[in-house]
N, CA, C and O atoms as CSV, one atom per row, in Angstrom:
chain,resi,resn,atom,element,x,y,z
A,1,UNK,N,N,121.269,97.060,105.987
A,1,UNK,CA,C,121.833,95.794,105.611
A,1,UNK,C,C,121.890,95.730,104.094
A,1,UNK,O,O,121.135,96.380,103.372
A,2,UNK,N,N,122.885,94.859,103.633
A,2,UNK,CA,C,122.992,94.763,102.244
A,2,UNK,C,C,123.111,93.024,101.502
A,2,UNK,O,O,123.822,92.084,101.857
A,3,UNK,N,N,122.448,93.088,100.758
A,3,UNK,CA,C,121.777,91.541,100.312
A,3,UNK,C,C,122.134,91.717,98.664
A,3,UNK,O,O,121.901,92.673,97.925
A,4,UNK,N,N,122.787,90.425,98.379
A,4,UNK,CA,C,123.441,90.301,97.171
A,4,UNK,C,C,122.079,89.201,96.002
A,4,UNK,O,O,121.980,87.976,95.934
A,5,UNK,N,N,121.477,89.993,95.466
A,5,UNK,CA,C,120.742,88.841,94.909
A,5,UNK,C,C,120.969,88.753,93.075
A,5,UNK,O,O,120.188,89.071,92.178
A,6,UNK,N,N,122.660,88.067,93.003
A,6,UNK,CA,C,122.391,87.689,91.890
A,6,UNK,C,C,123.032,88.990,90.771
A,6,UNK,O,O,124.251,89.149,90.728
A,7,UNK,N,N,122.346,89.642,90.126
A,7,UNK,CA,C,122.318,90.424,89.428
A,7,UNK,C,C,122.488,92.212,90.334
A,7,UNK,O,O,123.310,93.122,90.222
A,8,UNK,N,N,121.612,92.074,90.937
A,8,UNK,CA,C,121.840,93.346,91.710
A,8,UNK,C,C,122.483,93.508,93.356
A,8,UNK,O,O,123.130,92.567,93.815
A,9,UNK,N,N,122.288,94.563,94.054
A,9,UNK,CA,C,122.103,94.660,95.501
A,9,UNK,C,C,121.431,95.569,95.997
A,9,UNK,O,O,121.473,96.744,95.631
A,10,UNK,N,N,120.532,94.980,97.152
A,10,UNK,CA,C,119.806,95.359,97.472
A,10,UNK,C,C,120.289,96.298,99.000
A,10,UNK,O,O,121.209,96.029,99.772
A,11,UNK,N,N,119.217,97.547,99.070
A,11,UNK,CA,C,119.971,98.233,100.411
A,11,UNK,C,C,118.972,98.320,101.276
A,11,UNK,O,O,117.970,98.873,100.823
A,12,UNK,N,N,118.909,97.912,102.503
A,12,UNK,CA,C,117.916,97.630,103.036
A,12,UNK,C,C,117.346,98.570,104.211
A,12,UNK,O,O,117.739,99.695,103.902
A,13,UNK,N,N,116.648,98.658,105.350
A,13,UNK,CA,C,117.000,98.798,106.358
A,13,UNK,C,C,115.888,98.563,107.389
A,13,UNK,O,O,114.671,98.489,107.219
A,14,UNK,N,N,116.624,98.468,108.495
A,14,UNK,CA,C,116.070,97.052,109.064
A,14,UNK,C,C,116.265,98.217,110.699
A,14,UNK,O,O,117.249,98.916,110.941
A,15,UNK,N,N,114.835,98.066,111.684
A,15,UNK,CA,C,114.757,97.992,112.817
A,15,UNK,C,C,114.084,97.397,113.462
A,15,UNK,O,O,113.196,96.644,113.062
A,16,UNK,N,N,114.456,97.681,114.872
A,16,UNK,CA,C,113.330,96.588,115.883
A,16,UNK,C,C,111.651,96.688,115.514
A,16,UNK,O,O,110.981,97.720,115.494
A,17,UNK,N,N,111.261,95.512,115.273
A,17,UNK,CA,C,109.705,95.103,115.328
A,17,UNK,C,C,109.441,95.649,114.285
A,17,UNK,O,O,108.237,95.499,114.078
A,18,UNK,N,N,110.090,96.419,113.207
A,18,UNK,CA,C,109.515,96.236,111.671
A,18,UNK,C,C,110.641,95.439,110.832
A,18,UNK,O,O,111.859,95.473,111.008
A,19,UNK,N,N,109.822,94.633,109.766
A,19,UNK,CA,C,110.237,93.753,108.618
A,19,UNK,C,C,111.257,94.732,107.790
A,19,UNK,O,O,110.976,95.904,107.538
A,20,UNK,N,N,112.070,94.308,107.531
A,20,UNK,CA,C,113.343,95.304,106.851
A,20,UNK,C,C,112.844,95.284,105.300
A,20,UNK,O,O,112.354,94.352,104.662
A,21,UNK,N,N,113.133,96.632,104.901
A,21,UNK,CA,C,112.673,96.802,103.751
A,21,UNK,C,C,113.455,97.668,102.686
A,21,UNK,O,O,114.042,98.713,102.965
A,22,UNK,N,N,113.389,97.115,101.461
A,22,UNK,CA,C,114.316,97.939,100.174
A,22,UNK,C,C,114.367,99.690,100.485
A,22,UNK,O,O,113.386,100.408,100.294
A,23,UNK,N,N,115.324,100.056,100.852
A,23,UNK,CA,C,115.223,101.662,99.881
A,23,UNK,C,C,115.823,101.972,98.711
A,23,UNK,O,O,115.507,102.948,98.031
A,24,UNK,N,N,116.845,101.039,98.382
A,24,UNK,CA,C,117.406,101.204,96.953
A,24,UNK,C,C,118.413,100.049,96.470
A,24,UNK,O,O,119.057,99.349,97.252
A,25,UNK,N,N,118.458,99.948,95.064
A,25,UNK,CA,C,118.777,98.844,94.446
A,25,UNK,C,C,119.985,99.326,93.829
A,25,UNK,O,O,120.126,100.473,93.404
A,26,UNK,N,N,121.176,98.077,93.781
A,26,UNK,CA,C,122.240,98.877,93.050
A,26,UNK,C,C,122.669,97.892,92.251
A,26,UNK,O,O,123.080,96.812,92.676
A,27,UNK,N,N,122.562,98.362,90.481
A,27,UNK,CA,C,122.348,97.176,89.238
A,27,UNK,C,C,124.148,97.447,88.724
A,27,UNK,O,O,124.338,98.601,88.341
A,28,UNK,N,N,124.822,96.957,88.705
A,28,UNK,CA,C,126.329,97.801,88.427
A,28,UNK,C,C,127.387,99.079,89.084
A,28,UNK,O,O,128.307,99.033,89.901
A,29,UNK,N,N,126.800,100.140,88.344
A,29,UNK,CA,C,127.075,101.503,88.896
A,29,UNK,C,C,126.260,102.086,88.969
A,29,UNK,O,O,126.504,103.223,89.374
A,30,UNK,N,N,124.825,101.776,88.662
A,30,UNK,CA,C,123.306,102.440,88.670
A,30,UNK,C,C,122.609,102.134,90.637
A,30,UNK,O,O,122.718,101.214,91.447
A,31,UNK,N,N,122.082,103.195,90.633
A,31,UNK,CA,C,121.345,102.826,92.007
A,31,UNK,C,C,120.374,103.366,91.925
A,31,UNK,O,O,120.363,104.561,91.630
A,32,UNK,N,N,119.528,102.848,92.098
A,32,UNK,CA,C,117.933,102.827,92.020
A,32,UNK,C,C,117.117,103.270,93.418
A,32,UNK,O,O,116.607,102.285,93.952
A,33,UNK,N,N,116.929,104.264,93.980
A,33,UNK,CA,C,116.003,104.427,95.021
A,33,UNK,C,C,114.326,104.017,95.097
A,33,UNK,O,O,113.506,104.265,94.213
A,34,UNK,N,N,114.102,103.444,96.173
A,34,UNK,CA,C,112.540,102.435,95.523
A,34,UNK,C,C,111.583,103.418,96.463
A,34,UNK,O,O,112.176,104.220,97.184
A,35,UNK,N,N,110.551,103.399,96.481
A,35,UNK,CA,C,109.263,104.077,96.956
A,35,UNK,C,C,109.583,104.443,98.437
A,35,UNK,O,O,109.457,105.660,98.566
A,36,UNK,N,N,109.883,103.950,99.390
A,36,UNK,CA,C,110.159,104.166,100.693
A,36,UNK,C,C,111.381,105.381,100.868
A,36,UNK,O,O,111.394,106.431,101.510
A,37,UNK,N,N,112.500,104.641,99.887
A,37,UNK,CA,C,113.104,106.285,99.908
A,37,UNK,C,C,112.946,107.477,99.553
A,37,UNK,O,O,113.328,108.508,100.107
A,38,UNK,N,N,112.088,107.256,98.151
A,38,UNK,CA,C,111.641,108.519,98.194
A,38,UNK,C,C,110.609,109.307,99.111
A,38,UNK,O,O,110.736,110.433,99.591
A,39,UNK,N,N,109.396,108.280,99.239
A,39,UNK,CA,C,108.655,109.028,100.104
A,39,UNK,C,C,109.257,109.455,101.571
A,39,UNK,O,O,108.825,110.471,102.115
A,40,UNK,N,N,110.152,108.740,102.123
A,40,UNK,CA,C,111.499,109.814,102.862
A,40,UNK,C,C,111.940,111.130,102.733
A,40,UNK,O,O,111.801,112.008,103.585
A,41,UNK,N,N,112.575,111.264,101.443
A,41,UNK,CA,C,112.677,112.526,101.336
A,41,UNK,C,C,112.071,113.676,100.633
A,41,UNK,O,O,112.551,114.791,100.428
A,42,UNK,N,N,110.490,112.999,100.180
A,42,UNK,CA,C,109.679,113.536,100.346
A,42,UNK,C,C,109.389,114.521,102.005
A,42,UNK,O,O,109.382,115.732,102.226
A,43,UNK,N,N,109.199,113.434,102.820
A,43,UNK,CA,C,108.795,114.437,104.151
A,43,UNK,C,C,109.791,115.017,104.612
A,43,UNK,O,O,109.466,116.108,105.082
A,44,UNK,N,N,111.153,114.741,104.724
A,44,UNK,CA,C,112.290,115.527,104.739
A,44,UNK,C,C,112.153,116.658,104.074
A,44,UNK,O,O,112.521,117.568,104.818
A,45,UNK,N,N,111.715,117.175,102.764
A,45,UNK,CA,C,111.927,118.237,102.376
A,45,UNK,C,C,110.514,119.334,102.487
A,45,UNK,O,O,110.338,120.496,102.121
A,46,UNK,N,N,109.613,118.282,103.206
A,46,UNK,CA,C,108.361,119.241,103.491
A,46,UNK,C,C,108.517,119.618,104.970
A,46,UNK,O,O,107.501,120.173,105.387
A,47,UNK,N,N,109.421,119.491,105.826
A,47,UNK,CA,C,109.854,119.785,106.980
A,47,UNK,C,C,110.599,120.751,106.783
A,47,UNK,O,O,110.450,121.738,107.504
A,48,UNK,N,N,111.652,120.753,105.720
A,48,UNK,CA,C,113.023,121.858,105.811
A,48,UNK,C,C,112.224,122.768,104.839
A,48,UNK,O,O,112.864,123.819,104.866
A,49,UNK,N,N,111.180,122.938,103.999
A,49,UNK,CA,C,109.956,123.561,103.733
A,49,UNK,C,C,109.748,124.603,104.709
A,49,UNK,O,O,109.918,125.820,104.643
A,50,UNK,N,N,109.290,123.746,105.747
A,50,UNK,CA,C,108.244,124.363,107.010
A,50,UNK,C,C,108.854,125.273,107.753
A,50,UNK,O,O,108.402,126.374,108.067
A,51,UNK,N,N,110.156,124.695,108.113
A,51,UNK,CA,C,110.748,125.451,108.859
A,51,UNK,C,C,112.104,126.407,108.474
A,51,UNK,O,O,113.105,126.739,109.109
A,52,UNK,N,N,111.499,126.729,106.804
A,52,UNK,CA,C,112.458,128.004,106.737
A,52,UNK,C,C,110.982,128.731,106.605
A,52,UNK,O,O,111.335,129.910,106.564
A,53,UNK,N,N,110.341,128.736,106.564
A,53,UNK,CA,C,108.913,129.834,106.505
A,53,UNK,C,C,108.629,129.972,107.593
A,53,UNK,O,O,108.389,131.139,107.904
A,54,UNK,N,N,108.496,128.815,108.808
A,54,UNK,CA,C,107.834,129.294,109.812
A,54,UNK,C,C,108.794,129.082,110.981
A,54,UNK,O,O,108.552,128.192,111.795
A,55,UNK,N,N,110.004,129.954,111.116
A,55,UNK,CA,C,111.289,129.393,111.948
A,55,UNK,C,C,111.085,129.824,113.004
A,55,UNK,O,O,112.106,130.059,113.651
A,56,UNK,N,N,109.918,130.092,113.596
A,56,UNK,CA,C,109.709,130.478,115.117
A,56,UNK,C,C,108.879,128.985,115.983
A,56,UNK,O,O,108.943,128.543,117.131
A,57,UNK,N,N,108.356,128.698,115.109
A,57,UNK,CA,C,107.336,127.596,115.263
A,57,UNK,C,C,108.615,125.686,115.550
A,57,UNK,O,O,109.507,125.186,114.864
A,58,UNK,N,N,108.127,125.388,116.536
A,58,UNK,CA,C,108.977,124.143,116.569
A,58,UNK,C,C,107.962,122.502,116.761
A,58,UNK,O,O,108.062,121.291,116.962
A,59,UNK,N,N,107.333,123.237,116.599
A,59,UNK,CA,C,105.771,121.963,116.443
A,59,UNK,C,C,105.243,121.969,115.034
A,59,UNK,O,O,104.877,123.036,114.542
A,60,UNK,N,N,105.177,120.787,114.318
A,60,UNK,CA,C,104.866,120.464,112.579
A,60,UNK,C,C,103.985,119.332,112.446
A,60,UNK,O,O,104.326,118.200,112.790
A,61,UNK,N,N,102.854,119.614,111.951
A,61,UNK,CA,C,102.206,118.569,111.319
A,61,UNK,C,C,102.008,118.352,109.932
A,61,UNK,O,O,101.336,119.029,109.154
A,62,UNK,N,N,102.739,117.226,109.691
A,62,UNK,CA,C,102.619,116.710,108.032
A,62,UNK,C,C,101.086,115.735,107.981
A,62,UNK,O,O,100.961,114.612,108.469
A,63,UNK,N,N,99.897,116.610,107.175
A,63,UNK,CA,C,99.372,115.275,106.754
A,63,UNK,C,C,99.138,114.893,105.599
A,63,UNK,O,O,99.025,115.793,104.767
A,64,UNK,N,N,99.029,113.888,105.263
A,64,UNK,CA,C,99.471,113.171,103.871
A,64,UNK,C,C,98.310,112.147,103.515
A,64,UNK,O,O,98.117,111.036,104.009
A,65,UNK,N,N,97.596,112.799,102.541
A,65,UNK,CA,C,96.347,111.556,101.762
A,65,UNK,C,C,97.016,110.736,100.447
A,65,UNK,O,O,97.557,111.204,99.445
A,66,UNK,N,N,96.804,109.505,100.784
A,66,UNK,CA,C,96.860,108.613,99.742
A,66,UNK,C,C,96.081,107.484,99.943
A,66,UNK,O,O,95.540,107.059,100.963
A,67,UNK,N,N,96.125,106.858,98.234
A,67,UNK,CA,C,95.757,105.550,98.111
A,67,UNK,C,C,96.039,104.895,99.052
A,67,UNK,O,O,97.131,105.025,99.604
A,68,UNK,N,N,94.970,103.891,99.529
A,68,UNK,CA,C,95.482,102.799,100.540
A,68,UNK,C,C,96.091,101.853,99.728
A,68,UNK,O,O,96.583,100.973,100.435
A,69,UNK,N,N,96.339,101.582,98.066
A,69,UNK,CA,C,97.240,100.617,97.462
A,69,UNK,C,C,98.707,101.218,97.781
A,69,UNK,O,O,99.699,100.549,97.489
A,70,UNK,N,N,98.834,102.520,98.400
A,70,UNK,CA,C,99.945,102.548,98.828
A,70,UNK,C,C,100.846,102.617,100.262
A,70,UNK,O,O,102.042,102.832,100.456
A,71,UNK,N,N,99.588,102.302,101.280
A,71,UNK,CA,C,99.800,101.869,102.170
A,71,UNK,C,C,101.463,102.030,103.162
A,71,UNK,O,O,101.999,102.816,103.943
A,72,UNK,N,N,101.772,100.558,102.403
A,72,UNK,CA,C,103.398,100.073,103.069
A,72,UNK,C,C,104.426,100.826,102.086
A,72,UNK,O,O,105.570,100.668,102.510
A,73,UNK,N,N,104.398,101.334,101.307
A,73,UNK,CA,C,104.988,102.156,101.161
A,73,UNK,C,C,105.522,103.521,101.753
A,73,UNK,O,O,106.635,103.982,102.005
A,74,UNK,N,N,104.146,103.977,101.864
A,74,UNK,CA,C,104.427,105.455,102.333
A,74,UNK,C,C,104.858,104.863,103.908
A,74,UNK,O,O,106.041,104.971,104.231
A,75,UNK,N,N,103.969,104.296,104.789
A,75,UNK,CA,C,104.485,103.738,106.277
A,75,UNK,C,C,105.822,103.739,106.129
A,75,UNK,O,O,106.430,104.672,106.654
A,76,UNK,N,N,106.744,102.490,105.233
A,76,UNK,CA,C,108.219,102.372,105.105
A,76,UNK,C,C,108.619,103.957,104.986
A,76,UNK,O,O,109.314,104.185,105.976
A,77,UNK,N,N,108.514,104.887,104.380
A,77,UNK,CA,C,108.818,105.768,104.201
A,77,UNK,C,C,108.972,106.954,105.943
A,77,UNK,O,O,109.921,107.453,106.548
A,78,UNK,N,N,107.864,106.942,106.083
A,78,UNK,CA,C,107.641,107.253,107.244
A,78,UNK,C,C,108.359,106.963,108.852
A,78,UNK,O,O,108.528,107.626,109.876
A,79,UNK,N,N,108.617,105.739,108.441
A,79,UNK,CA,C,110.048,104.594,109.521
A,79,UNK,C,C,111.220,105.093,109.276
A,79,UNK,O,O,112.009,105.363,110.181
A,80,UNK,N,N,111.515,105.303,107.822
A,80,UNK,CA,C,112.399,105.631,107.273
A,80,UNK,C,C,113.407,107.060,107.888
A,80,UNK,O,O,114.589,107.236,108.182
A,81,UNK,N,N,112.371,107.740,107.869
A,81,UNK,CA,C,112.224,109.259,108.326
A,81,UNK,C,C,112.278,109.135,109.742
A,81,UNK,O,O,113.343,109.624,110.119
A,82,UNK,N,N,111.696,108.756,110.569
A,82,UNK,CA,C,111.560,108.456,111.889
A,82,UNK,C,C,113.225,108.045,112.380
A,82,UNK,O,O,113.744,108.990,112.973
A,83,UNK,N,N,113.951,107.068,112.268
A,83,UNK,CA,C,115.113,106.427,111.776
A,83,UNK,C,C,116.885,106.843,111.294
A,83,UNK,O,O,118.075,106.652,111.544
A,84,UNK,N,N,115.862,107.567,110.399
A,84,UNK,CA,C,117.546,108.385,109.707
A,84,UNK,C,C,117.518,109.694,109.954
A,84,UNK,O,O,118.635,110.138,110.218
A,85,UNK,N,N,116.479,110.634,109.970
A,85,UNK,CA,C,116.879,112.103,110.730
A,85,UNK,C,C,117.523,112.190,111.416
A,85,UNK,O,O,117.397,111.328,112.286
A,86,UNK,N,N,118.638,113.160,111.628
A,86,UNK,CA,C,119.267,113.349,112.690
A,86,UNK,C,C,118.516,114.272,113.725
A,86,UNK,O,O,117.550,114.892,113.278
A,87,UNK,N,N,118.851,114.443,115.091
A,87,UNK,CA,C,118.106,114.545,116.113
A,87,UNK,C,C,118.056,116.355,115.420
A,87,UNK,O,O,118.853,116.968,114.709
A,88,UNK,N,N,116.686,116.754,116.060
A,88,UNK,CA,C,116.046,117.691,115.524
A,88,UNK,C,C,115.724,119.017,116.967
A,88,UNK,O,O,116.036,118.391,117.980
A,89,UNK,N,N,115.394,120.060,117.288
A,89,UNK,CA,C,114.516,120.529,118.135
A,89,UNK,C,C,113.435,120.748,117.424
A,89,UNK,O,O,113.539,121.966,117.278
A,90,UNK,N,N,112.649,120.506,116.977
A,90,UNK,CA,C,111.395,120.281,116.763
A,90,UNK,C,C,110.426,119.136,117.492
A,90,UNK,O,O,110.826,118.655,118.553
A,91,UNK,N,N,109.079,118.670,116.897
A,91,UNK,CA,C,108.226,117.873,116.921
A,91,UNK,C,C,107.583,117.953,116.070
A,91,UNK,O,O,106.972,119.004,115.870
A,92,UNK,N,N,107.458,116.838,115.201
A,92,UNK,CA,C,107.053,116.490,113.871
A,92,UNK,C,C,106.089,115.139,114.290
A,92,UNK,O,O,106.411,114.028,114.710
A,93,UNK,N,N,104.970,115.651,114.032
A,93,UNK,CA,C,103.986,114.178,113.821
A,93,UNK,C,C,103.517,114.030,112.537
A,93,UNK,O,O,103.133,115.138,112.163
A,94,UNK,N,N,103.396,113.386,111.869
A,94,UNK,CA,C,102.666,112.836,110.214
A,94,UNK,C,C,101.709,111.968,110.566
A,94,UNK,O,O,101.821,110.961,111.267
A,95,UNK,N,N,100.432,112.568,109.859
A,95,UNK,CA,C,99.549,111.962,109.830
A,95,UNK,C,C,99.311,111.272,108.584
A,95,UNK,O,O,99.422,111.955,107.566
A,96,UNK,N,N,98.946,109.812,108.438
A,96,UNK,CA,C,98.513,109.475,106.976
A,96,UNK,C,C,97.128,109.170,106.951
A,96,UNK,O,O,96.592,108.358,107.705
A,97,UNK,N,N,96.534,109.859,106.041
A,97,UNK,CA,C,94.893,109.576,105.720
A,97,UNK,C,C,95.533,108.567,104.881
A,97,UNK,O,O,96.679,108.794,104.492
A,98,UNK,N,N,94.827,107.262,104.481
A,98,UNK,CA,C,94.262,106.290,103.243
A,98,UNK,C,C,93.433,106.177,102.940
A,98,UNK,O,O,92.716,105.445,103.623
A,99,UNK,N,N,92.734,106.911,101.453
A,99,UNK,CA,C,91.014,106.511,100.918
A,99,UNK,C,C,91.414,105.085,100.064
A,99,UNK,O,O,92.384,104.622,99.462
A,100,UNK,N,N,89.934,104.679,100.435
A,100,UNK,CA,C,90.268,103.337,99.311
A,100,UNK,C,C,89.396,103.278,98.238
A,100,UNK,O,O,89.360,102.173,97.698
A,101,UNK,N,N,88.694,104.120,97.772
A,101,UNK,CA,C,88.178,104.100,96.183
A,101,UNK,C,C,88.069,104.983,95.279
A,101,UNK,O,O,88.941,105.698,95.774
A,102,UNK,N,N,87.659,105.721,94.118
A,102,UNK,CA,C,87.633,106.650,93.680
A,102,UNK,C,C,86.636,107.763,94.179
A,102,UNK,O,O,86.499,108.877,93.674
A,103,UNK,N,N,85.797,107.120,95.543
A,103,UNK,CA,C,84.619,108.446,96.123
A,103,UNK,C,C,85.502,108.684,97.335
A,103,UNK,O,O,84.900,109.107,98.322
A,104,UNK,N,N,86.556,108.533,97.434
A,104,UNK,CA,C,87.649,109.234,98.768
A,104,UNK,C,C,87.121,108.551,99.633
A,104,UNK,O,O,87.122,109.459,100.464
A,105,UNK,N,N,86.587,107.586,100.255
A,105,UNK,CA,C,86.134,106.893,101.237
A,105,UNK,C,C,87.665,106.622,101.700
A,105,UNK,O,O,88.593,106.206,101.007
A,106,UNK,N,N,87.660,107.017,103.221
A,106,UNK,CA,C,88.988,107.138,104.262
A,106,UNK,C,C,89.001,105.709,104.251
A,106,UNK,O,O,87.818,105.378,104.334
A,107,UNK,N,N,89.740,104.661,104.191
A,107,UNK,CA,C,90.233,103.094,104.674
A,107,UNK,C,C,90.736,103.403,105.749
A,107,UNK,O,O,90.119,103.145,106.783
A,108,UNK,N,N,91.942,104.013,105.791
A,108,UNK,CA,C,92.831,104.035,107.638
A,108,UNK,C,C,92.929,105.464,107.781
A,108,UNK,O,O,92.815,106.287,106.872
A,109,UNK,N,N,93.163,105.702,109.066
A,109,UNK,CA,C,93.994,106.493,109.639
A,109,UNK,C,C,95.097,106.690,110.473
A,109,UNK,O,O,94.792,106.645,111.665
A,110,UNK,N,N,96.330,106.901,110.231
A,110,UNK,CA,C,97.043,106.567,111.046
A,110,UNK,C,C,97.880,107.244,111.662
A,110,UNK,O,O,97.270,108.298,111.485
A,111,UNK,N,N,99.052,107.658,112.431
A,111,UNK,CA,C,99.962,108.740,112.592
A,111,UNK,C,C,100.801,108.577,113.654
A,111,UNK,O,O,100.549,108.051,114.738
A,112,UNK,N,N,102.088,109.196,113.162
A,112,UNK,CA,C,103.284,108.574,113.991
A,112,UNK,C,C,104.137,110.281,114.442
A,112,UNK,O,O,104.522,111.170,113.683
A,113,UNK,N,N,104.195,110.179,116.251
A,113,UNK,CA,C,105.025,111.536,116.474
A,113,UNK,C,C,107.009,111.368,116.108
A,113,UNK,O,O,107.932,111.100,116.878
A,114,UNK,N,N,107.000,111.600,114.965
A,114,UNK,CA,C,108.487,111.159,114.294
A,114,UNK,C,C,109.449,111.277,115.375
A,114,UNK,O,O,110.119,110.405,115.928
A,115,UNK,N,N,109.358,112.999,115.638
A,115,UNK,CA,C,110.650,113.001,116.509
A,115,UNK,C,C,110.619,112.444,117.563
A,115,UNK,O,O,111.546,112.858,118.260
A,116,UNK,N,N,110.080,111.770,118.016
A,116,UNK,CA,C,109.292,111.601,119.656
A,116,UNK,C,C,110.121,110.047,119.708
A,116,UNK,O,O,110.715,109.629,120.702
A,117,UNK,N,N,109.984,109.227,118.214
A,117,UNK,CA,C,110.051,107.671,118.464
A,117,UNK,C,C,111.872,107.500,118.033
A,117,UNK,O,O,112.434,107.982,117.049
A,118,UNK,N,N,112.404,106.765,119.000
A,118,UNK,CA,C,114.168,106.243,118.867
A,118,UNK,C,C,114.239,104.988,118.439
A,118,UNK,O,O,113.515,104.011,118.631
A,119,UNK,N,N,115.034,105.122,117.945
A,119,UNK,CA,C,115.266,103.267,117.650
A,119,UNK,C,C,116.894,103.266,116.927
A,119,UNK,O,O,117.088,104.440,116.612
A,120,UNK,N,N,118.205,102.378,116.519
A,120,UNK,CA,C,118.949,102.242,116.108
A,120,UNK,C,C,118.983,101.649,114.843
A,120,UNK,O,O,118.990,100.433,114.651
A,121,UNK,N,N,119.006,102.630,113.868
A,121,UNK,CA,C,118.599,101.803,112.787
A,121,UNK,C,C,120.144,100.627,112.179
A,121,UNK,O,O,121.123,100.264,112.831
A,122,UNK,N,N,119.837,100.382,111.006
A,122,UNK,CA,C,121.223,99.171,110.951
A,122,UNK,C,C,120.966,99.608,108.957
A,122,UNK,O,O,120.141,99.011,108.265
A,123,UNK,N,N,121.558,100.329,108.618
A,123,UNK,CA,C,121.588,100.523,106.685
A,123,UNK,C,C,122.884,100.581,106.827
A,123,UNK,O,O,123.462,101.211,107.713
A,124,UNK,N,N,123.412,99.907,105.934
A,124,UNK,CA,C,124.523,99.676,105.836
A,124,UNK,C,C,125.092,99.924,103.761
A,124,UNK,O,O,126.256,99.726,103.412
């Protein structure tokens, strides 16, 4: 979806039972990709990574430690990916560790089987 606020536009994208969220901003002729898109093609390119090294293998696990201040980010990212890939023969699950202080203390754990989950996304 696309939302006019003013000065910029915003590009959104929006599926069932998650809150629609920015992937990129467009100020004129400038477009701005925000945290969710990148961390998108972030895991996009640690997949097409994986599977030119290991092209026999059709099972992938991404896991990924971060700050829990980054939380909804990387998740959006992760939806993101889930969403806009085109259909794959693989199976890709991502796991996200979150520590929440500077002694690595784990906050969440969480993890989503990408290729596994469908939904119709709506970016427009």
């Amino acid at each position: 979806m696309i939302t006019e606020n003013g000065s910029h536009t915003e590009i959104k994208l929006s599926v069932p039972d998650v809150i629609p969220f920015v992937l990129a901003r467009k100020n004129g002729d400038v477009f701005t990709a925000k945290c969710p898109a990148i961390i998108f093609q972030h895991y996009k390119d640690i997949l097409f990574k994986l599977k030119q090294r290991f092209t026999e293998s059709r099972d992938f696990v991404i896991i990924d430690w971060s700050d829990f201040s980054d939380h909804n980010k990387v998740v959006q990212g992760r939806t993101a990916l889930t969403v806009m890939q085109k259909p794959q023969n693989h199976n890709l699950t991502i796991a996200n560790i979150f520590y929440g202080d500077d002694e690595g203390h784990i906050a969440k754990m969480e993890y989503s089987a990408v290729s596994s989950i469908k939904a119709d996304p709506m970016v427009v």
